[in-house]
C-alpha positions as CSV (number, residue, x, y, z in Angstrom):
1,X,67.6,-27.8,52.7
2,X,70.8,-27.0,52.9
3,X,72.0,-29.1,50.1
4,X,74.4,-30.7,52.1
5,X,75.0,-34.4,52.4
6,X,72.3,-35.4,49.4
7,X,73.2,-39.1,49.4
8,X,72.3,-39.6,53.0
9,X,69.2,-37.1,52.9
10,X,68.2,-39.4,50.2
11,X,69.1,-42.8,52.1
12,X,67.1,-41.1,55.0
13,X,63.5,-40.4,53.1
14,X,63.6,-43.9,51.5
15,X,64.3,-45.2,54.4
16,X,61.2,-43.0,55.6
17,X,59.1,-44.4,52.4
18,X,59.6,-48.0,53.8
19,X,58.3,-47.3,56.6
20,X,55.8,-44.6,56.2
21,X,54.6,-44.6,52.1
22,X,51.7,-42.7,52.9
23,X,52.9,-39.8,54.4
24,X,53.2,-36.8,51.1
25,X,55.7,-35.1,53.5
26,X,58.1,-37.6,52.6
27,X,57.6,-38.0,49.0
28,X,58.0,-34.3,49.1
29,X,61.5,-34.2,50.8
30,X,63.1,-36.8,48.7
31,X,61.6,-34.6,45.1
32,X,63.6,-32.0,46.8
33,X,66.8,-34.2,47.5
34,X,66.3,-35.3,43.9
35,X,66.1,-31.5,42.8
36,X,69.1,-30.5,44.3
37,X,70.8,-33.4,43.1
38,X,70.0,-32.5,39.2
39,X,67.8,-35.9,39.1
40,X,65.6,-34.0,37.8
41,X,63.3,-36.7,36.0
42,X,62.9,-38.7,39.5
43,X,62.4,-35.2,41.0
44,X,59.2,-34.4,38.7
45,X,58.0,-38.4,39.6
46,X,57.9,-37.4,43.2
47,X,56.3,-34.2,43.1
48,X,53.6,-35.5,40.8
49,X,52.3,-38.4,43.1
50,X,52.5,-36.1,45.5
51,X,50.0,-33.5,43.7
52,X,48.1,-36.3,42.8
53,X,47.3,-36.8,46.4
54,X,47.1,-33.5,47.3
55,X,46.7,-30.7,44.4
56,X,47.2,-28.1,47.0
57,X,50.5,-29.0,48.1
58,X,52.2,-25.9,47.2
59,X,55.7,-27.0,47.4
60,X,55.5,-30.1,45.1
61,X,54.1,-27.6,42.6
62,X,56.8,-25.2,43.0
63,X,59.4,-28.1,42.9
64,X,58.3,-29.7,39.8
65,X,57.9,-26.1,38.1
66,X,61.6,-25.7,39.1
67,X,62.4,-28.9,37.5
68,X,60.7,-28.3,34.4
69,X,62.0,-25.2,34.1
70,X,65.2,-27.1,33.8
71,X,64.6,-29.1,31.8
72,X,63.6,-26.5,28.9
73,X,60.0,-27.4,29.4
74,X,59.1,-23.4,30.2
75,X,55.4,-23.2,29.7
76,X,54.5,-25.8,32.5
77,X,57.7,-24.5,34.9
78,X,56.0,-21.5,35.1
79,X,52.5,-22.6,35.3
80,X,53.4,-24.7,38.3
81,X,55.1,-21.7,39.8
82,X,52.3,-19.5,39.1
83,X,49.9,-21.9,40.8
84,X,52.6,-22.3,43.9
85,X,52.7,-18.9,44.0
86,X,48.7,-18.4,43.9
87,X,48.6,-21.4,46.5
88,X,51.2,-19.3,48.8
89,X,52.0,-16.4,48.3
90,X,55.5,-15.5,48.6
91,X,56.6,-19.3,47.9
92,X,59.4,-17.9,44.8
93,X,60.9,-15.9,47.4
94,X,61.1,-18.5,50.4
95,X,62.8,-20.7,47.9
96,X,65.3,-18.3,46.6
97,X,66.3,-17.6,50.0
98,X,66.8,-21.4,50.4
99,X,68.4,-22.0,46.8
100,X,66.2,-23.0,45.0
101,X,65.9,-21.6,41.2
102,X,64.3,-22.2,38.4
103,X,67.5,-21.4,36.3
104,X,69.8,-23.9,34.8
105,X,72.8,-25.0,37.1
């Protein structure tokens, strides 16, 4: 979260995959490591198996809204955000204060 050491946050939730591929939370963390590492493509794989097992999951929604964002793709960014937001409210603001943007970087 603090987008700090990315290469070993990444080893870690593969390594995590191996062992646990079930667990979303997981999936999740490493569409975030991939976020904040501008993989942005890989990021938007994660986060969709992860909505496909659970469309609630609020973060994976925000996430790939924030990838598509940057990528240009503006119309589903925002829808993702909106249903984040709609979801838990207050989610755009939580991940502002964490880094997270849907800007360019």
């Amino acid at each position: 979260m603090l987008n700090q050491e990315l290469n070993k946050a990444l080893v870690d939730c593969n390594s995590a995959l191996d062992l646990y591929s079930h667990e979303n939370a997981w999936l999740e963390s490493r569409g975030l490591v991939h976020l904040r590492r501008g993989d942005l493509n890989s990021s938007i794989w994660d986060f969709n198996a992860v909505i496909k097992s659970d469309p609630h999951a609020f973060w994976a929604l925000y996430g790939r809204g924030v990838a598509q964002m940057r990528k240009g793709k503006t119309a589903e960014g925002q829808a993702d955000i909106k249903a984040a937001e709609a979801l838990h409210p207050g989610i755009t603001a939580e991940a502002t204060e964490r880094g997270f943007s849907s800007s360019p970087q």
